[in-house]
Backbone bond lengths (Angstrom), bond angles and torsions (degrees), N, CA, C in turn:
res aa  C-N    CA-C-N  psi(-1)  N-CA   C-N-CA  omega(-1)  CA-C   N-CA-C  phi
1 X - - - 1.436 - - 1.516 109.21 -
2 X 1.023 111.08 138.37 1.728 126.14 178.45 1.372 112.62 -92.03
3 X 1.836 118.38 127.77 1.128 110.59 154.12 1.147 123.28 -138.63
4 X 1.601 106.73 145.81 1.638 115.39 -145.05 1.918 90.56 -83.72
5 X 0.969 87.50 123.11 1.713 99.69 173.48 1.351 119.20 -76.32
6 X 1.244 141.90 136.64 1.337 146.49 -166.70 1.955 104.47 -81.23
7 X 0.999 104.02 121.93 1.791 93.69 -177.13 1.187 91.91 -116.39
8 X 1.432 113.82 147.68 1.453 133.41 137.72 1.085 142.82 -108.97
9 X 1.927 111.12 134.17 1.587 96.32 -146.65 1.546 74.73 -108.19
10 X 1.794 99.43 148.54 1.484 94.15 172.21 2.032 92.25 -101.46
11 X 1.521 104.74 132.55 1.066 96.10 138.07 1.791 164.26 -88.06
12 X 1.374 135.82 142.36 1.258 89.57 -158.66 1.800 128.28 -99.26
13 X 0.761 115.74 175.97 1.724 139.31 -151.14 1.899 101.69 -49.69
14 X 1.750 110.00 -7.77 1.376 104.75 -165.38 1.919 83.39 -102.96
15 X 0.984 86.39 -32.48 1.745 82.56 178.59 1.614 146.02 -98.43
16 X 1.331 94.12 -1.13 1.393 126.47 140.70 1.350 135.48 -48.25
17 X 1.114 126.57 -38.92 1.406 155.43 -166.06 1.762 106.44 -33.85
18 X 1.070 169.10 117.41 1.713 148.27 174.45 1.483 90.54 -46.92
19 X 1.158 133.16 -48.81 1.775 112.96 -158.05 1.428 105.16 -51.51
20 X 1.611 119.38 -66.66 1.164 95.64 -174.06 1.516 138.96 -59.39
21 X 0.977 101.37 -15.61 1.761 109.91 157.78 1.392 134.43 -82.44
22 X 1.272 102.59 -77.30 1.773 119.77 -165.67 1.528 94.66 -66.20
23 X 1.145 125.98 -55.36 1.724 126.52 -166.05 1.895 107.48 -50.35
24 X 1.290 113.53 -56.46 1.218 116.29 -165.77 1.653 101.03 -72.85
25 X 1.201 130.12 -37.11 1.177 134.40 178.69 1.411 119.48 -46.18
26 X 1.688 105.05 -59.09 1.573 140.24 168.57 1.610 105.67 -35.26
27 X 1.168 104.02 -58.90 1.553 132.61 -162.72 2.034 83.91 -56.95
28 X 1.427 103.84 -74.67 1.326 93.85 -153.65 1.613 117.14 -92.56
29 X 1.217 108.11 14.29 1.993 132.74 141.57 1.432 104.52 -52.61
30 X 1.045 123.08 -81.13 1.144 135.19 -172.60 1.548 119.87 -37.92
31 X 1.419 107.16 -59.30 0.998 113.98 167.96 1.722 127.92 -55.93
32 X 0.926 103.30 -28.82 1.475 116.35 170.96 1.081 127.53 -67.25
33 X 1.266 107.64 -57.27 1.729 130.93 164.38 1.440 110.31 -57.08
34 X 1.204 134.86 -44.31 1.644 115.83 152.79 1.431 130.45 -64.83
35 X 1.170 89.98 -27.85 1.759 89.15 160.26 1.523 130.47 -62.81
36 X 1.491 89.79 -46.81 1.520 78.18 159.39 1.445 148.21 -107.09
37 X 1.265 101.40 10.38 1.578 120.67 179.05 1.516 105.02 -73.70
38 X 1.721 100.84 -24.78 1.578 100.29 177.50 1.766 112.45 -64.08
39 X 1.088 119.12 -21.31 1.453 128.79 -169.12 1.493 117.67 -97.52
40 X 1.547 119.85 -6.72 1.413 115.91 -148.68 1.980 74.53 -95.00
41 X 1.110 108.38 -173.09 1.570 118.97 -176.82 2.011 100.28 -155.52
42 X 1.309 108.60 169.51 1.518 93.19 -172.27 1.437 121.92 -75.39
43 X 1.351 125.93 -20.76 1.282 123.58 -174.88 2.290 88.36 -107.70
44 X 0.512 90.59 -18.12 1.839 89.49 -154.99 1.948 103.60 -75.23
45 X 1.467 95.97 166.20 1.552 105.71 -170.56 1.139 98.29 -139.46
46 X 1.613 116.04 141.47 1.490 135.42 -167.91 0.856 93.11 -88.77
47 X 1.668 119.42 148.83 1.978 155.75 147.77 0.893 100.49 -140.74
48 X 1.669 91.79 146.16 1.692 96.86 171.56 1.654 99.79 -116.91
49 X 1.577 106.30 147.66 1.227 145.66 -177.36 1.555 94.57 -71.15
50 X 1.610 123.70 122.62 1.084 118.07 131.07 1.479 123.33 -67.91
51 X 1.116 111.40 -61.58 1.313 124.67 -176.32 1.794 129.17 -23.55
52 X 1.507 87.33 -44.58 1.346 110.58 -178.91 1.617 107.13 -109.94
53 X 1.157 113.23 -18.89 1.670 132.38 178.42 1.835 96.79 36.70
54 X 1.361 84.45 71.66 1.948 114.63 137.53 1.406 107.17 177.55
55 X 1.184 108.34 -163.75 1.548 125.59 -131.55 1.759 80.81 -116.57
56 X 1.705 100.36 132.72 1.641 119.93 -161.20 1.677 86.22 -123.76
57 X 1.627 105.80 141.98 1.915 101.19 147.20 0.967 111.87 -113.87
58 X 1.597 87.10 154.92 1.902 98.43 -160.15 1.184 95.01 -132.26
59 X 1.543 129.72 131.34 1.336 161.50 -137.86 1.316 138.90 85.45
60 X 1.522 114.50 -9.15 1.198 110.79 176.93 1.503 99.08 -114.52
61 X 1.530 110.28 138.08 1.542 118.07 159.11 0.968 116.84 -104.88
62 X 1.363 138.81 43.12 1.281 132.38 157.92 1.438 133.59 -115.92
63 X 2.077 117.43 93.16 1.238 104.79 -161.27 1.333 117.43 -85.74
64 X 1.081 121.33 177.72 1.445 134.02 -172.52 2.530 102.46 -57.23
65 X 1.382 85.52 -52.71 1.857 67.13 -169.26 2.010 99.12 -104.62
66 X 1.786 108.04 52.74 1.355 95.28 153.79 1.105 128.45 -104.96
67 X 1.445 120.14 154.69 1.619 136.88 -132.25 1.950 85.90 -89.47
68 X 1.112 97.59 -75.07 1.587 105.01 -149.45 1.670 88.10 -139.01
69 X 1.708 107.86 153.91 1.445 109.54 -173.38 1.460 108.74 -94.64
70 X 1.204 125.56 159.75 1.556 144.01 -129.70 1.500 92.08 -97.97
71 X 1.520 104.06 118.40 1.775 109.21 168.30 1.157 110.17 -66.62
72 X 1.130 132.88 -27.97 1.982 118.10 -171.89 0.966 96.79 -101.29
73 X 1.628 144.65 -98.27 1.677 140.17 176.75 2.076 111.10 -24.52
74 X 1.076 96.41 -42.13 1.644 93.02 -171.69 1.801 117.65 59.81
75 X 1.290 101.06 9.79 1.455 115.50 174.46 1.670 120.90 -118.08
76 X 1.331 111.51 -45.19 1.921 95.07 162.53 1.418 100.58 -104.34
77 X 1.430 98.74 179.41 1.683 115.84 -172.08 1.877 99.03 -97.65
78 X 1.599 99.62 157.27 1.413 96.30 149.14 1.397 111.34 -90.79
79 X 2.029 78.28 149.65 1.895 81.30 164.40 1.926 83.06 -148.12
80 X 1.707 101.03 177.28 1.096 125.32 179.09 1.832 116.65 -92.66
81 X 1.490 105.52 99.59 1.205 133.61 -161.38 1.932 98.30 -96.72
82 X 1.346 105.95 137.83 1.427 125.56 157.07 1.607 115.86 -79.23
83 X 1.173 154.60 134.93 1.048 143.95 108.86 1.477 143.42 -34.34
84 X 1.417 113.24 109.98 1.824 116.08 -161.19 1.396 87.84 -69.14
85 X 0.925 149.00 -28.83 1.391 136.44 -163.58 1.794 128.22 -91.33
86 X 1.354 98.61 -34.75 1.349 122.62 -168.64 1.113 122.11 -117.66
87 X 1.884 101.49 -2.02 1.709 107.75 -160.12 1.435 120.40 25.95
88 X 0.703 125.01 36.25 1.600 131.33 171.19 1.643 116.60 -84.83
89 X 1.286 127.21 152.98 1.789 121.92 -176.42 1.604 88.21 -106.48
90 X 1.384 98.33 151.58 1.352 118.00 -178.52 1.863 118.42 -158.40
91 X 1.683 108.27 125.25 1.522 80.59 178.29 1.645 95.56 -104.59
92 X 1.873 87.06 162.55 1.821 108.02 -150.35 1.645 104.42 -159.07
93 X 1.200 109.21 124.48 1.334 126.86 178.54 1.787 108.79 -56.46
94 X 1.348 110.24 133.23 1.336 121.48 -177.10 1.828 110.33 -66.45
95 X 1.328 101.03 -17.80 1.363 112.00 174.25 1.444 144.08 -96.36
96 X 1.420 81.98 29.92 2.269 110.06 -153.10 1.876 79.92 -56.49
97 X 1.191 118.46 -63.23 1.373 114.75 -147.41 1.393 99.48 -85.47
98 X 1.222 145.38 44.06 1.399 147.15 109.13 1.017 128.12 -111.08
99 X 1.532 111.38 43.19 1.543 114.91 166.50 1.794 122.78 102.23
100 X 1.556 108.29 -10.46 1.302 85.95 161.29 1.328 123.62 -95.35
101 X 1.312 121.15 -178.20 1.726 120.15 -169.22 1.530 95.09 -137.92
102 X 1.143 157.32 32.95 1.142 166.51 -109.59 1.962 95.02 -143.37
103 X 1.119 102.79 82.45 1.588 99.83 164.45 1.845 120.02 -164.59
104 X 1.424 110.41 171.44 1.393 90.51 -155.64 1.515 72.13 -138.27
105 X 1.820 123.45 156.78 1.380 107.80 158.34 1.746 116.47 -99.70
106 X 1.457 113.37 170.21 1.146 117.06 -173.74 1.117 110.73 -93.37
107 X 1.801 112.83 175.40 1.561 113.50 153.59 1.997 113.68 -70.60
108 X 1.442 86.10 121.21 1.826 92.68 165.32 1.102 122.80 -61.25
109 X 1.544 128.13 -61.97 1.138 118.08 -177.40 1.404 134.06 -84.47
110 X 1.133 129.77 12.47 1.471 140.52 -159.75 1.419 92.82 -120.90
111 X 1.185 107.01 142.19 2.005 131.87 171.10 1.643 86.83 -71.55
112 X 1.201 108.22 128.05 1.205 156.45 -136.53 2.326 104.08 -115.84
113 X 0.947 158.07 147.49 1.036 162.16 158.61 1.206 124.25 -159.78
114 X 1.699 129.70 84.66 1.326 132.35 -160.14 1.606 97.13 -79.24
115 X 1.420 123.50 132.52 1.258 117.68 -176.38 1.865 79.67 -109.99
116 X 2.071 109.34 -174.88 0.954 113.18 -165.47 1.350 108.97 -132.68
117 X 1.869 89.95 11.24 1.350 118.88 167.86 1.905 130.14 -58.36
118 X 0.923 125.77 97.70 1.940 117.38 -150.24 1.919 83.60 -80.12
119 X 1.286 90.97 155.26 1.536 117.47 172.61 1.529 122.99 -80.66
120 X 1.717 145.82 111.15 1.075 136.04 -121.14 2.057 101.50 -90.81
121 X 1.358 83.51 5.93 2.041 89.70 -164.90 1.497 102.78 -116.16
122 X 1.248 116.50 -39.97 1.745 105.74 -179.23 2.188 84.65 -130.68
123 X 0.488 134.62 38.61 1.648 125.31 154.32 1.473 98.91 57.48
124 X 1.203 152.43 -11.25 1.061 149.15 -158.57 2.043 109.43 -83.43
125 X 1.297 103.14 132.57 1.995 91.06 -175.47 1.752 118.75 -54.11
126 X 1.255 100.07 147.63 1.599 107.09 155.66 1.032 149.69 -91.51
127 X 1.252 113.84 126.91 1.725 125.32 -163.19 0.763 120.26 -84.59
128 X 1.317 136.95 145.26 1.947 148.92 -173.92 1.498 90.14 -127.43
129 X 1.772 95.92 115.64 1.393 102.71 167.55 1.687 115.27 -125.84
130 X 0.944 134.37 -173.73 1.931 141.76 140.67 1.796 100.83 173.07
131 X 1.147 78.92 137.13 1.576 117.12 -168.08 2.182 108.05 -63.18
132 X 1.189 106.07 -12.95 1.474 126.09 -138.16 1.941 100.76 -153.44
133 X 1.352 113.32 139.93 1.454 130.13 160.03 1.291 123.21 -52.78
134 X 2.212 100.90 -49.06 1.230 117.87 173.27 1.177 125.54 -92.95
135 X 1.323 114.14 24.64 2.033 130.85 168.67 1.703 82.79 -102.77
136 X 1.484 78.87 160.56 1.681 124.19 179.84 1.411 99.49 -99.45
137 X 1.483 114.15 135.78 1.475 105.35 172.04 1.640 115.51 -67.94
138 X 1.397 103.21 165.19 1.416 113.64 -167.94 1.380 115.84 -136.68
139 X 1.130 101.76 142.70 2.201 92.52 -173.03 1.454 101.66 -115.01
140 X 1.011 126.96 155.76 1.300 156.86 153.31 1.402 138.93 -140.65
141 X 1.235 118.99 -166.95 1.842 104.97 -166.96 1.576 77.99 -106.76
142 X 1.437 116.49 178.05 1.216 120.38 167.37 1.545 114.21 -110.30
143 X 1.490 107.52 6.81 1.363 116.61 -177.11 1.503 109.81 -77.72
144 X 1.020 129.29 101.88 1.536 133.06 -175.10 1.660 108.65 -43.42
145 X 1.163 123.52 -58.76 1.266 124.65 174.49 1.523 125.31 -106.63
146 X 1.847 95.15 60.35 1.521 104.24 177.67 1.512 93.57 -106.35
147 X 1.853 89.92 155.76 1.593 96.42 173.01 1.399 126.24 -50.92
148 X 1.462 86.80 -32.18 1.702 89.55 -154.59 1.714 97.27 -85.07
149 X 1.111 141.80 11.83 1.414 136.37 165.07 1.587 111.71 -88.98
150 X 1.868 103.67 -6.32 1.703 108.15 -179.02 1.025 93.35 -80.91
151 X 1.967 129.02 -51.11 1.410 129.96 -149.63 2.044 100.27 -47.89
């Protein structure tokens, strides 16, 4: 039967030193830890994004330019989203990537004015649009299949 003997290695006294250890370590702790303390938020928890390659918080759905809070999830807000692909405007729940599907598309060509005003039949915000300098602005819901865009 084998038994593993406990060794001690002494190292010696030039390489021991804290600089070569603790200092450089310290150094780039530090640095890190402000890096990311810049990102944390009060309720929210850091991941980092390959995709986007940086550092995302994850728990809060509430971004900085959403309009009005989300009739189906009731957890992110709408806001008025671009499409990278299609450049197209679209409104879209802050919470697409945990499951809600909550979006309506916009008018393309018309100047655009997301109010933060909710719509009195599906809750969804109202839009100020006109196509033209010499149009009058115009409101509507942004809910594609709200009643009140039939009236």
């Amino acid at each position: 039967m084998l038994v593993a003997k406990n060794r001690v290695r002494v190292v010696p006294a030039s390489l021991a030193s804290s600089r070569n250890f603790v200092k450089s370590t310290e150094k780039k702790a530090d640095v890190f830890r402000s890096e990311i303390e810049q990102y944390f938020d009060k309720n929210g928890y850091l991941s980092w994004s390959s995709k986007k390659k940086k550092y995302i918080i994850l728990g809060t759905n509430s971004p900085k330019n959403g309009l009005v809070d989300c009739p189906q999830c009731h957890v992110g807000q709408l806001m008025v989203i671009r499409s990278r692909t299609t450049k197209k405007r679209f409104m879209g729940c802050s919470n697409y990537y945990n499951g809600c599907r909550a979006s309506s598309p916009l008018l393309q060509k018309a100047k655009l004015r997301a109010t933060k005003i909710r719509c009195e039949l599906c809750l969804w915000p109202i839009v100020l649009f006109r196509y033209s300098r010499k149009q009058k602005w115009s409101r509507q819901c942004s809910n594609f299949v709200c009643k009140s865009r039939k009236l």
